[in-house]
Phi, psi and omega in degrees: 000155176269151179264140147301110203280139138239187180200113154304140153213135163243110187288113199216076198309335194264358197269142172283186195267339186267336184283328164295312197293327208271009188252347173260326219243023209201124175292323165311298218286340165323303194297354203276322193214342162305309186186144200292322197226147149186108166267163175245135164251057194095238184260002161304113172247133150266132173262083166234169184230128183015204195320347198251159185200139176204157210224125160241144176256195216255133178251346198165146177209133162211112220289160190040031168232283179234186170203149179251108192234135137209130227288133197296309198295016196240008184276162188090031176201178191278345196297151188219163159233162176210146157252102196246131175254132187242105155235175214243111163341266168284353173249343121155005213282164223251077173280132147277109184252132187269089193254137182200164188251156184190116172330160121011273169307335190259346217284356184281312205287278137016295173299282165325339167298283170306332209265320159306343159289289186311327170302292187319314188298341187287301198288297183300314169318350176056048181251000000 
């Protein structure tokens, strides 16, 4: 069995598209709401949270659009995680959409996760 793609949209009406990119696109601005640390090595990022640590690499990058990530324990499969800035033509507003894999059985966990991530992202952001 596979781990599963989903996809988050988080609407995020006060932010720019440039203030998103430098908090998705950036080992600093991760470490801001993402993860307690996050460096980088070429196209390598470490991720780490208290004790824990995991390494990902960069799959696409475009700047001030997306970024592509995939966990080194995940190669060799299709699974990614992405960050995408969406912005709505005519009204200017701002979506982050979140695309990621998951057992089955985790995706909930996983879901609860991401939506407690993006608060945090809310929250420095004064959104």
């Amino acid at each position: 069995m596979q781990k599963s793609i989903f996809t988050l949209e988080y609407p995020l009406k006060s932010a720019s598209p440039n203030f998103l990119w430098n908090k998705i696109g950036s080992p600093l601005g991760l470490s801001e709401w993402f993860a307690d640390e996050v460096f980088s090595s070429d196209s390598t990022y470490i991720f780490k949270w208290e004790e824990f640590q995991q390494s990902a690499r960069i799959l696409e990058l475009k700047p001030f659009k997306s970024i592509r990530f995939q966990w080194l324990d995940d190669l060799n499969t299709p699974a990614y995680f992405e960050f995408r800035i969406d912005t709505q033509e005519l009204t200017g507003e701002v979506t982050l959409v979140i695309t990621d894999f998951a057992w089955e059985d985790e995706k909930e966990d996983a879901i609860l996760l991401w939506n407690y991530q993006v608060d945090e992202l809310k929250r420095i952001g004064g959104m």
